[in-house]
Structure formats: structure tokens, C-alpha cells
C-alpha positions as CSV (number, residue, x, y, z in Angstrom):
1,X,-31.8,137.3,134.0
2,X,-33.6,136.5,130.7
3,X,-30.8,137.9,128.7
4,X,-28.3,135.6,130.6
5,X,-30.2,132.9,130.2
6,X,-30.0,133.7,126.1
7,X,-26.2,134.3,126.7
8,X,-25.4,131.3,128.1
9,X,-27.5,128.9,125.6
10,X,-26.3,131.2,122.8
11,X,-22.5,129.8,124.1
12,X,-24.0,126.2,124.7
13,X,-24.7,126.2,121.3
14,X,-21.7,127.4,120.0
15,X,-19.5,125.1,122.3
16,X,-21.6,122.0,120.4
17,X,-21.1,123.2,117.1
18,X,-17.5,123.3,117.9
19,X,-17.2,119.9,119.6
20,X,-19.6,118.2,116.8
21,X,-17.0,119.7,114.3
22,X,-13.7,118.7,116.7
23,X,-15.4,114.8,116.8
24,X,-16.1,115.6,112.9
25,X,-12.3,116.4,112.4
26,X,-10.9,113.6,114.7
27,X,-13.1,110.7,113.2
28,X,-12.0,112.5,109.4
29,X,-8.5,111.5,110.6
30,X,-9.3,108.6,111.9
31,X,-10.5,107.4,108.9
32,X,-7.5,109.1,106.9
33,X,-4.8,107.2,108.9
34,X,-7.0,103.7,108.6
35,X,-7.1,104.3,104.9
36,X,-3.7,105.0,104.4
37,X,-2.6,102.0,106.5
38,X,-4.8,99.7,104.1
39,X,-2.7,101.7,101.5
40,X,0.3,100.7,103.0
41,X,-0.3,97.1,103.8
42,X,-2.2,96.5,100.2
43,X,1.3,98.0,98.7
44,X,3.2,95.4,101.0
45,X,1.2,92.7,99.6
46,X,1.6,93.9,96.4
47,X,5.5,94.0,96.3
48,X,6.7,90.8,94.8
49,X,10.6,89.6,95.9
50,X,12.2,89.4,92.5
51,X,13.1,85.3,91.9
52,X,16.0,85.9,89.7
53,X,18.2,87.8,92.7
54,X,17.4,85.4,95.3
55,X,17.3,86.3,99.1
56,X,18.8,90.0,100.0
57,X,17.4,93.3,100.4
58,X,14.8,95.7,98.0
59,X,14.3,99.0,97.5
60,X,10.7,100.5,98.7
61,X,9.5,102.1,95.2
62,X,7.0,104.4,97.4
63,X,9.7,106.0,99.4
64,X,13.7,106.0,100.3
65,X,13.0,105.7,103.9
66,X,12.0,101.9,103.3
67,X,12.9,98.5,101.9
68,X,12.0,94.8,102.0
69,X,14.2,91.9,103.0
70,X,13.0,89.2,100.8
71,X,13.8,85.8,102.7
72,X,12.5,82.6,100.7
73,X,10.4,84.7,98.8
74,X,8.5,86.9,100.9
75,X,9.1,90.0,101.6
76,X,9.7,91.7,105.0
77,X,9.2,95.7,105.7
78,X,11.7,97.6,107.1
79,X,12.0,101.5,107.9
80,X,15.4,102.9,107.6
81,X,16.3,104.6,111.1
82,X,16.0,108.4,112.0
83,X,17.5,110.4,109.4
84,X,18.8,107.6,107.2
85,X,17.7,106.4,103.4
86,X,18.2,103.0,102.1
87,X,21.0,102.7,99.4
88,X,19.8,100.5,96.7
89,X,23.2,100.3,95.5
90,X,24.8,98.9,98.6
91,X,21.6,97.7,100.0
92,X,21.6,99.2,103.3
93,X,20.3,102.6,105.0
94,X,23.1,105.4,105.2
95,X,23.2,109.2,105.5
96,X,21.0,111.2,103.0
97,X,23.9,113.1,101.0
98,X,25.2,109.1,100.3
99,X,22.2,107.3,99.8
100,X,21.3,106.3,96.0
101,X,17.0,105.7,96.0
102,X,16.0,103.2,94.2
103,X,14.7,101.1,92.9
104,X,17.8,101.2,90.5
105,X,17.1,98.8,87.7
106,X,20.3,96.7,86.9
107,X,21.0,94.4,83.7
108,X,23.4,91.3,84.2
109,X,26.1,91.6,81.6
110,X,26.4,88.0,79.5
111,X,28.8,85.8,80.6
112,X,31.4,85.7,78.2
113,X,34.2,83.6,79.7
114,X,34.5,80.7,78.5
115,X,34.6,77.3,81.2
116,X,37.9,76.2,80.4
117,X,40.2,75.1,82.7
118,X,37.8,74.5,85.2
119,X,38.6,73.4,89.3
120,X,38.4,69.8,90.4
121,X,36.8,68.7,93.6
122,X,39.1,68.2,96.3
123,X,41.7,65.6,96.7
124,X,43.2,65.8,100.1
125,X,45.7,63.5,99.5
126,X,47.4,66.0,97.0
127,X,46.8,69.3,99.3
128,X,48.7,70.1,102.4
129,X,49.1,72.8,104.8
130,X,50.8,75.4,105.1
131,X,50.1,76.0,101.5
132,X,46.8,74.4,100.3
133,X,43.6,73.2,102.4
134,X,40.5,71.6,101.1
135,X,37.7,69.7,102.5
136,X,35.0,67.6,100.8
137,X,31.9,69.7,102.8
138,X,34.2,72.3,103.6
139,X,33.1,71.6,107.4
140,X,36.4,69.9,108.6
141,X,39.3,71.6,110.9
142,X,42.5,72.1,109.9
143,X,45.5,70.0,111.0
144,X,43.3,67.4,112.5
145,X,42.3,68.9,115.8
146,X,39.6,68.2,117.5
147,X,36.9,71.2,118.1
148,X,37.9,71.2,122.5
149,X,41.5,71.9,121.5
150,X,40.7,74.6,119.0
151,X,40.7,78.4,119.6
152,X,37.1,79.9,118.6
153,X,38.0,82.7,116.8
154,X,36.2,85.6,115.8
155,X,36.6,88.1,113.0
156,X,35.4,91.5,113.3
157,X,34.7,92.7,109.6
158,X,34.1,96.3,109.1
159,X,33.2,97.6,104.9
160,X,33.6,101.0,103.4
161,X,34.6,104.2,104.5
162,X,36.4,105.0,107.8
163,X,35.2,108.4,108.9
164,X,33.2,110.4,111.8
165,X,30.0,108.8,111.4
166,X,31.2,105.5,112.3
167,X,35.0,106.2,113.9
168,X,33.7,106.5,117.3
169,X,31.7,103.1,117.5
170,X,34.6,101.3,115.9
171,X,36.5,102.4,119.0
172,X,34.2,101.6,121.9
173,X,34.0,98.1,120.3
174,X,37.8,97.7,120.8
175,X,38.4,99.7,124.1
176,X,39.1,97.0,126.8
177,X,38.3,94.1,125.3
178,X,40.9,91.5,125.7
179,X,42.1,88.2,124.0
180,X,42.8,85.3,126.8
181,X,46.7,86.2,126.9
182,X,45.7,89.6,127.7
183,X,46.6,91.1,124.2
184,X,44.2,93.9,123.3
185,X,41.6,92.3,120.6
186,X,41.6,93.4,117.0
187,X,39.8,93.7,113.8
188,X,40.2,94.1,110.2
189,X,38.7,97.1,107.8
190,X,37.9,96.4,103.9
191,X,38.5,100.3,103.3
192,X,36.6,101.6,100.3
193,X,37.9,105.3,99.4
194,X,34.9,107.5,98.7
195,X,33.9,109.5,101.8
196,X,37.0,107.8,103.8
197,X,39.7,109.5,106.4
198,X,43.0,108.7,105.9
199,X,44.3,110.6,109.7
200,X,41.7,107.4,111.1
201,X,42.7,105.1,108.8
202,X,46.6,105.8,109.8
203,X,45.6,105.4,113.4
204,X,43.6,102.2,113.5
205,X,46.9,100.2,111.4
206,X,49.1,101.7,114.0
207,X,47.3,99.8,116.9
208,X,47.4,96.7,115.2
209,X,43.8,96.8,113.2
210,X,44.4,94.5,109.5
211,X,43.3,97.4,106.9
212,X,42.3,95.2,103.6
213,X,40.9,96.8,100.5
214,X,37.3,97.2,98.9
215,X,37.5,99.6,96.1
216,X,37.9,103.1,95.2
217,X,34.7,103.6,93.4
218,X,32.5,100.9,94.8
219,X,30.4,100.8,91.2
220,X,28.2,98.6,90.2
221,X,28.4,95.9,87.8
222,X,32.4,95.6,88.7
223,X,32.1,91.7,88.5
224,X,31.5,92.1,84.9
225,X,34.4,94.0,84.0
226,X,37.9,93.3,82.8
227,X,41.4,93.2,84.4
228,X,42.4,96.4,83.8
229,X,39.0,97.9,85.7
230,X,39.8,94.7,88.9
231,X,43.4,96.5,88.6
232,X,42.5,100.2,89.1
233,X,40.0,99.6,91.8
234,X,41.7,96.9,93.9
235,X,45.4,97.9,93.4
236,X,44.3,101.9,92.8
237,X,42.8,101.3,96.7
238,X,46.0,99.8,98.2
239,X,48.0,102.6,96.4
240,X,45.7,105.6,98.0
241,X,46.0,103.7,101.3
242,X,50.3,103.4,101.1
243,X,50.3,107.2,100.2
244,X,48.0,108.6,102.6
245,X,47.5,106.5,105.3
246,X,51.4,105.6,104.7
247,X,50.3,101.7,104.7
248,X,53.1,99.4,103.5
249,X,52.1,97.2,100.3
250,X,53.2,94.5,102.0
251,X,50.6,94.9,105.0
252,X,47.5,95.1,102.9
253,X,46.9,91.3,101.6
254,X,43.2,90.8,101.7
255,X,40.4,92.4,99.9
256,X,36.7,92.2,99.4
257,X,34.6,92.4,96.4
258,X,31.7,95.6,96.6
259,X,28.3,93.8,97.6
260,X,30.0,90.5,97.6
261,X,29.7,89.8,94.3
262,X,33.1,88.6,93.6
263,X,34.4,88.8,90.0
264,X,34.3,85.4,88.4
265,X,37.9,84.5,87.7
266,X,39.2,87.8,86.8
267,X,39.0,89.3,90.8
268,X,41.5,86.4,91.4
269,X,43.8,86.9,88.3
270,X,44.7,90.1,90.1
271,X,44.8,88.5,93.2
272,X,47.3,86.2,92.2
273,X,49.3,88.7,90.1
274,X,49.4,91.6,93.1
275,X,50.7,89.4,95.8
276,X,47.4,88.9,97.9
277,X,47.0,86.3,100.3
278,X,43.1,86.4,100.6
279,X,40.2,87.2,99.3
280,X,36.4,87.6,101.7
281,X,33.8,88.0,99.4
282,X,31.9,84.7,98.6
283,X,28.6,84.2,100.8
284,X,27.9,81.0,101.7
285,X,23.9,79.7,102.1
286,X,22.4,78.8,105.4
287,X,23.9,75.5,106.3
288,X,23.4,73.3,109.8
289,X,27.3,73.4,110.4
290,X,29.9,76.3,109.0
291,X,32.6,76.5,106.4
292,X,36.4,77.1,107.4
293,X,38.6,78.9,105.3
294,X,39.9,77.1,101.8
295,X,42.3,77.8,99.3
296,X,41.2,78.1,95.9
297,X,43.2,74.8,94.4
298,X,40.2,73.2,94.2
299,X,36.4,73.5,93.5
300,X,34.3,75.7,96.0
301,X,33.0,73.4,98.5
302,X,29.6,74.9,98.4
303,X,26.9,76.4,97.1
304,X,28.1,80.5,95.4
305,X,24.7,82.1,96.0
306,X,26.2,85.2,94.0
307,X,26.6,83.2,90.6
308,X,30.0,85.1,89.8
309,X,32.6,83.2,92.0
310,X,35.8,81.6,90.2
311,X,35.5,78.6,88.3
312,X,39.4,77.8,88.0
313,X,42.0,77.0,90.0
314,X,44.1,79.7,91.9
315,X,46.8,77.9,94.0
316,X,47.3,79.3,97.4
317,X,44.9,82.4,96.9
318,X,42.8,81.8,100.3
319,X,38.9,82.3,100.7
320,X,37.9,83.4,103.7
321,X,33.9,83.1,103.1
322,X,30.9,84.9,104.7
323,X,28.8,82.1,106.5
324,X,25.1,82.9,106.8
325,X,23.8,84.1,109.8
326,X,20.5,82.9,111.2
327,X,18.6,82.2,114.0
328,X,16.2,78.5,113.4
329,X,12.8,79.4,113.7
330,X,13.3,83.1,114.1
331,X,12.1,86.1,112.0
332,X,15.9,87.6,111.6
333,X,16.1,85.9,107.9
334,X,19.8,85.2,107.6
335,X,22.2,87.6,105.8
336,X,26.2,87.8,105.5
337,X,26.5,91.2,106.6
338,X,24.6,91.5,110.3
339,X,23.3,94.5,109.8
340,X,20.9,93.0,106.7
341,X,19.5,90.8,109.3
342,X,15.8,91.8,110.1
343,X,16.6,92.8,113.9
344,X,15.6,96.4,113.9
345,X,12.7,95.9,115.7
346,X,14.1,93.7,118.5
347,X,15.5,95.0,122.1
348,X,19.2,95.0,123.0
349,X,18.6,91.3,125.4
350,X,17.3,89.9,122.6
351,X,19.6,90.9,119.7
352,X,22.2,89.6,122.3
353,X,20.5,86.6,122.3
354,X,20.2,86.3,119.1
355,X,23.9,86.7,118.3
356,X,24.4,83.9,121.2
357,X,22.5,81.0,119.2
358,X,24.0,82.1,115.9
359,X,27.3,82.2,117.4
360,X,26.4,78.5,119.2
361,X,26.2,76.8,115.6
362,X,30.3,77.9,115.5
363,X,31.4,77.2,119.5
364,X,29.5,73.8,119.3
365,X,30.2,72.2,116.7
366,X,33.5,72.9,114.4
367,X,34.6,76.3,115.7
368,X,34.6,77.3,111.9
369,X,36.2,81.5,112.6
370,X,32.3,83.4,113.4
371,X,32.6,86.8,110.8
372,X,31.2,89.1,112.4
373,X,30.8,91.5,109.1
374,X,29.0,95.1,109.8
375,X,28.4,98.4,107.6
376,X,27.9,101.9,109.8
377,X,24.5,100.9,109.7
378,X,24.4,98.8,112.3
379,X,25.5,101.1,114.9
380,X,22.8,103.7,114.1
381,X,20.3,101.6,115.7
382,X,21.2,102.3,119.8
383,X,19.8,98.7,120.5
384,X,21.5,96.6,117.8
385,X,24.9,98.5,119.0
386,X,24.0,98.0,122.8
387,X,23.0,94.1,121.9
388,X,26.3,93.8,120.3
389,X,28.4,94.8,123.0
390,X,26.3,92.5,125.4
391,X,27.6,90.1,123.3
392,X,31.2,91.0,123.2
393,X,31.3,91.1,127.2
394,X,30.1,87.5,127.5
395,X,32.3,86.3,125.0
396,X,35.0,88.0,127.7
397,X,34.1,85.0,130.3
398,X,35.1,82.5,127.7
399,X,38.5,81.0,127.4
400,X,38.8,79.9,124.4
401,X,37.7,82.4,121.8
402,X,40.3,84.9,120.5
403,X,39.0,87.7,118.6
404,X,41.7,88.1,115.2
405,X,42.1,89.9,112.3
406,X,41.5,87.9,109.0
407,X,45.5,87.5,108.6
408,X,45.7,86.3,112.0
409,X,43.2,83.5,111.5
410,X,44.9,82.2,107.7
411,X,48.0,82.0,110.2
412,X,47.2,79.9,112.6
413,X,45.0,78.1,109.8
414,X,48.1,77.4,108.3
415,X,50.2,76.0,111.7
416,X,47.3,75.0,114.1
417,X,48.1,75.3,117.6
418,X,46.0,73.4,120.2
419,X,44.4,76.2,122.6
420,X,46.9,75.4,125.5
421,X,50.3,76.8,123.0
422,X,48.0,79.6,122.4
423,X,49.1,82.1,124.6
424,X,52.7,81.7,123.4
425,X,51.8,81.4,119.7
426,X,53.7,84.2,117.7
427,X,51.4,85.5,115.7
428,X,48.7,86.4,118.0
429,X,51.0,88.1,120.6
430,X,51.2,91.7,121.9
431,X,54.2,92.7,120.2
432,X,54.2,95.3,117.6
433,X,54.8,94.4,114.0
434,X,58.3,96.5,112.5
435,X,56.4,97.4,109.3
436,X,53.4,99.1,110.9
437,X,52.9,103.0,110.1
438,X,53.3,105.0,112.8
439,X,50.9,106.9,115.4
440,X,49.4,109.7,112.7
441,X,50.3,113.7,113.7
442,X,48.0,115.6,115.9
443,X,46.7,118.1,113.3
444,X,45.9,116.8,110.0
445,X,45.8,118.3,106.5
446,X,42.0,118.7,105.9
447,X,42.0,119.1,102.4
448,X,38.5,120.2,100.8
449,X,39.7,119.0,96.8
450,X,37.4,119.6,93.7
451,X,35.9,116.1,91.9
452,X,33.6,115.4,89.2
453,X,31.4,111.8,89.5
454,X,31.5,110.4,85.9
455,X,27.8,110.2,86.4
456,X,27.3,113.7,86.9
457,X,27.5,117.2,84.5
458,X,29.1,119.5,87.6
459,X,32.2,119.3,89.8
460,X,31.5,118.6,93.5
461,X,33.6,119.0,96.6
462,X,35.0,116.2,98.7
463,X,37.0,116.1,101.5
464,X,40.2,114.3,102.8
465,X,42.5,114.3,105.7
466,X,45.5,113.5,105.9
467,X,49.0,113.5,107.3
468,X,50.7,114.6,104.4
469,X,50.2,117.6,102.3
470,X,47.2,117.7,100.3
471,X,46.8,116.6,96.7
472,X,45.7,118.5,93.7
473,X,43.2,116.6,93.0
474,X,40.5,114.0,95.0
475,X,42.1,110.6,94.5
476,X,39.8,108.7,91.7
477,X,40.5,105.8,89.3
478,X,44.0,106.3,87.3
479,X,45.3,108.7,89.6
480,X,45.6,107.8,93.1
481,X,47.7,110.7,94.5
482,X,45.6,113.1,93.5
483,X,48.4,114.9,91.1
484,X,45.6,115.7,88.9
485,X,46.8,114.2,85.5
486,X,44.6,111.5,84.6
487,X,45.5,108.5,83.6
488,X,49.3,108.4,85.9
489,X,49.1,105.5,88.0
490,X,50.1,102.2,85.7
491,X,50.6,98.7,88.5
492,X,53.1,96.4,87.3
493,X,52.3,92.4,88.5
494,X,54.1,91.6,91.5
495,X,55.8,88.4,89.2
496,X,57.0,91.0,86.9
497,X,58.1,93.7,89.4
498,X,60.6,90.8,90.5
């Protein structure tokens, strides 16, 4: 009995040790995590928004997993999703093998244009539709409608590549939403090449989807560059898009600038030279009512946050701008792109909600077209994507918003219809264009092609499909069918081709 006894206090004993040194362990942790949360709120504090770049988004220099929206000068922490890195480059959280970690330190080349020739402020007594439209504020409708006989459109705006990680979302936001006349609704895609598929790309501008241009490269610093380099990424982009997407010239009129930072007045040289009708690139601040669409005859009629907009005139080159979104009083910030709003952290009700008062400022006042512009980011988040198609339900009990590609906005911008001709108007009809490529083949070429970064020693492996046989060569700058002899493609001006 005595022995027991021993036994059992001999296991007491032990049991305390252990449990002492479990309480030991847990409060060790404890005070682990608590230090490294006053770690990581002390390095919050300690991030300053940079004054020079304005409002927008910052790499984390700690780790690629985070960044800071800086909105008015302070900065706001954000965590990239599951499995995704923030870009610095494009500024937004993508798949690992595409994400560049910053922070990426960037020098603004001098401005060495001179200000000749410089836009005048409006004068609406010398600009007239169908081929020039100006306001003083920018705020005013076209044709002289008031805002109850006006359609509200909206312009779904997707940038970058068209591939697997975002084809399938793209889809359920078109399937079985209707326009009032019944038509199926549409969008338009500013297609940058890297990473894209041309079999998709085929099949969204046979259903009607506007495919406009980004770039081939998406570099940085672009704004700063020459014709020549505008030239090879705009016109290279529409060239890869005719040959592999088999996308008529003549069907890809709009383009936007990489990270909207248009190209001063070169970007709209080539514009004007290559027969585009539009250009979407130029952000416009927070304002209490929205801008409509302008032609570039005159001076902008706002504020260009990105410092690199034109300064001259470009007759009957449209700007379709990026109005801010923002929610008054609300923690979102405001952002052109949605997906650089501060939402993550918000439930699908109330990123519906959210999307209701920013869209309000548009239904209530002017009806100015609501850009809804969106990376693949945004639908990595299940309750941004969920809140978003909330949104595009209720907008299904309204009668008088039309959801329209970019082209289809300029055209009734250029021949306003009151909402009751609407549903006879041409250019918004179900009838298939002639000049649209047709439904792409069932089993695409999927063409794994060799390729060599110019910022990188080895030769890497990208990958391509497409309806037609596959090049020698990835597509790149200077050679846009992939024939592998650098240097090929050479554009001839639309003014001299004639």
C-alpha cells in the first residue's frame, strides 16, 4: 500500500512538472505572438505613403503576401488572398509564378516634350456631335437630354490576360443577364498578351464581347518612351490578336494604357495614326458628380491624377475616362480599378451595398456610363465575386440601364436616343455583326513555344493556344506571329496605308 502510495505521488509529480512546463510553453507563445503583433503594428506605423505618387497601392517591404493602400496619405494593410502575392508592377495580388515583389524602386524619366501646341478649354459653340463633344466640367449629357430619358449604361472593363484562371468568372458574369430589349449583355476586354489564350479570346469576340488592346509586354515606364515603342506594343497587340484570335483590324478600336498611366501625347499620335476610335486610360479624381466621355479637341476637363495625359489637341480621338469609385464616409478609399478598393475584409451584402451607393452618384444624377473596371483579382475573393453578382441581379429589376461595350456607349454618345427608341436602336440590338470571327474549333493547338524575358539570362517556356498552327516562336515585340526572326513586323500609319 505504501509503495502505491509512492507510485501514485511519484506520477503526481511528474504530471505537475509537465503541466507547469505545458503553461510555461503556452504563456512563451503567448508572449511570442503579442510581440510579434507589436512588431507588426510598429512596422505599419512606420510605413510612410510616398507623397510624390499620390493615392494607389504599396508594396509591403516585409513580405509579398502584403501591401498598403495609401488613401490621403495614410496607409491601409492589406493581405493578399490564399495563395496570391501582390505585384508591385501592376499593383495588385496575382498568382505566384506572375507576381513581381517589391518594393520595385522606379525613376520618372524627365519630361522632355516640349508644351507647344497646347489644347484650349472648350468652346461648345465650335464642337458638335457626332464628331466632337466637350463640356466645361465635363458633367453635362450629350445631345441635351435630360438624365430620366437617358439609358444608364454600364461598362464592364476587364485588363490583361484572358486565360483559365479568370475565363470561368468572366462567363458566369455574362450567363443570363439581359439588357431591357432582351439582348444578352456584353462587355469589353483590354487584352494584354503575356500569359493570354487566344482559343478564349476567339470565343468571347464571337458572342459579341469588344476585345480592345493593352499591350504586349505590359513594361514599365512605357509612358516615357517614343513612337516607335507606343507602335510595337499597341499595334504589335492588335496584330497578335488578328492572327491568332483571327480579330479583324477593323474591330479592335480602343485601347488602354498599362497601369493607366497614359503616354503624354505620344500614346495618341498612334492613336490617331492607327485608326483608333478610343482610348480608356486617364483616371479621374473623386468628384461629387461623374465625367461623360470627351473627345480630345479640347483641354481635359479635369484634374489627370497620373501627370502624363496629352497636352494637345487630337480631333475626334475619344476618352472614355475611369471615374473614381468611392463610398462617402466609408473605409473602401476610392480607386479606378474595383478591385484596388479596400473591400477585402467586407461580406458579400455589404460589398453589394457598397457597389449600390457608388453606382447611385451615376443613376441619380447625370447617368455619366458607371466603368465597372476589374483585374482577375477581384474574383479570387469568393465574397467580392458573390457581392458583385448581387449587384448585377438588382440592376436586372431596372429599366433603364443597359450594360455595353465601350464602342457601344461612343455610339449612342454620338446619336443619343431617349430611353423609349432604345429598344429599336441599331447599335445595341441582337443581331450579329458580319465582320465578327467565328465560333473557335473544338480542339486547339496548345503550343508550349521557347522565350527569353529581356530581363532574364535563360530561355523559359510559355504557352499558347490557338486555332491555327503553332508559331515558331512565343509572339514578343517585333515579331507578332511568332516566325522567329526578330525584328519582322514593321505597321504602316493607317493615313499612309490609304
Amino acid at each position: 500500500m505504501a509503495n502505491s502510495f509512492k507510485q501514485i505521488r511519484g506520477l503526481l509529480v511528474i504530471v505537475c512538472v509537465v503541466c507547469v512546463g505545458i503553461t510555461f510553453v503556452n504563456g512563451q507563445n503567448q508572449n511570442e505572438a503579442r510581440n510579434k503583433k507589436a512588431e507588426e503594428k510598429k512596422k505599419d506605423e512606420e510605413f510612410i505613403c510616398p507623397e510624390e505618387q499620390g493615392n494607389g497601392n504599396f508594396a509591403d517591404p516585409a513580405t509579398c503576401r502584403r501591401f498598403y493602400q495609401c488613401v490621403d496619405g495614410y496607409p491601409y494593410l492589406n493581405r493578399c488572398p490564399s495563395g496570391l502575392y501582390f505585384d508591385d508592377i501592376s499593383k495588385f495580388c496575382t498568382f505566384k509564378d506572375e507576381a513581381r515583389c517589391g518594393p520595385i524602386l522606379t525613376t520618372p524619366a524627365p519630361v522632355t516634350e516640349p508644351p507647344a501646341d497646347l489644347a484650349e478649354k472648350c468652346n461648345p459653340a465650335e464642337c458638335a456631335l457626332p464628331y466632337c463633344f466637350c463640356s466645361k466640367d465635363g458633367t453635362i449629357i450629350p445631345g441635351g437630354l435630360d438624365a430620366e430619358d437617358v439609358p444608364q449604361m454600364i461598362l464592364l472593363t476587364f485588363d490583361g490576360a484572358v486565360n483559365l484562371n479568370n475565363y470561368h468568372y468572366y462567363k458566369k458574369v455574362f450567363n443570363g443577364n439581359k439588357n431591357p430589349n432582351g439582348c444578352d449583355i456584353k462587355g469589353t476586354f483590354y487584352v494584354a498578351h503575356e500569359y493570354s489564350n487566344y482559343h478564349m479570346i476567339q470565343e468571347l469576340a464571337s458572342k459579341s464581347h469588344e476585345i480592345a488592346t493593352e499591350t504586349i509586354s505590359l513594361q514599365t515606364g512605357l509612358q516615357d518612351k517614343g513612337y516607335e515603342e507606343w507602335v510595337g506594343e499597341m499595334i504589335g497587340m492588335r496584330e497578335i490578336l488578328r492572327h491568332f484570335s483571327n480579330i479583324s483590324r477593323s474591330e479592335v478600336v480602343g485601347m488602354r494604357a498599362p497601369f493607366l498611366k497614359p503616354g503624354r501625347n505620344t500614346q495618341y499620335k498612334v492613336l490617331e495614326d492607327f485608326g483608333y476610335i478610343y482610348d480608356s486610360s486617364i483616371g479621374v479624381p473623386p468628384k461629387a458628380v461623374p465625367i461623360w466621355p470627351y473627345t480630345l479637341d479640347y483641354k481635359l476637363p479635369h484634374e489627370c491624377k497620373a501627370g502624363t495625359c496629352p497636352t494637345k489637341s487630337f480631333p475626334g480621338v475619344w476618352e472614355v475616362p475611369l471615374n473614381a469609385h468611392y463610398v462617402e464616409d466609408f473605409e473602401g478609399g476610392h480607386c479606378p480599378y474595383l478591385d484596388q478598393c479596400v473591400l477585402h475584409n467586407h461580406d458579400s451584402e455589404e460589398v453589394f451595398e457598397w457597389l449600390h451607393e457608388d453606382f447611385s452618384r451615376h443613376y441619380e444624377q447625370n447617368k455619366a456610363p458607371y466603368m465597372m473596371s476589374f483585374h482577375t483579382n477581384w474574383f479570387s475573393i469568393k465574397d467580392l465575386e458573390e457581392g458583385l453578382h448581387k449587384f448585377l441581379q438588382w440592376t436586372q429589376t431596372l429599366p433603364d440601364v443597359w450594360f455595353v461595350t465601350t464602342t457601344q456607349a461612343l455610339m449612342w454618345i454620338t446619336d443619343p436616343k431617349p430611353l423609349k427608341e432604345l429598344n429599336n436602336f441599331e447599335a445595341w440590338n441582337c443581331k450579329k455583326k458580319e465582320n465578327l470571327p467565328p465560333p473557335p474549333c473544338n480542339n486547339p493547338n496548345k503550343c508550349a513555344l521557347s522565350f527569353k524575358p529581356e530581363t532574364a539570362n535563360h530561355t523559359d517556356t510559355r504557352y499558347l493556344e490557338t486555332c491555327i498552327e503553332c508559331p515558331n516562336k512565343y509572339p514578343w515585340l517585333g515579331d507578332a506571329e511568332g516566325s522567329g526572326i526578330p525584328g519582322r513586323d514593321n505597321y504602316v500609319p493607317e493615313n499612309v496605308r490609304k
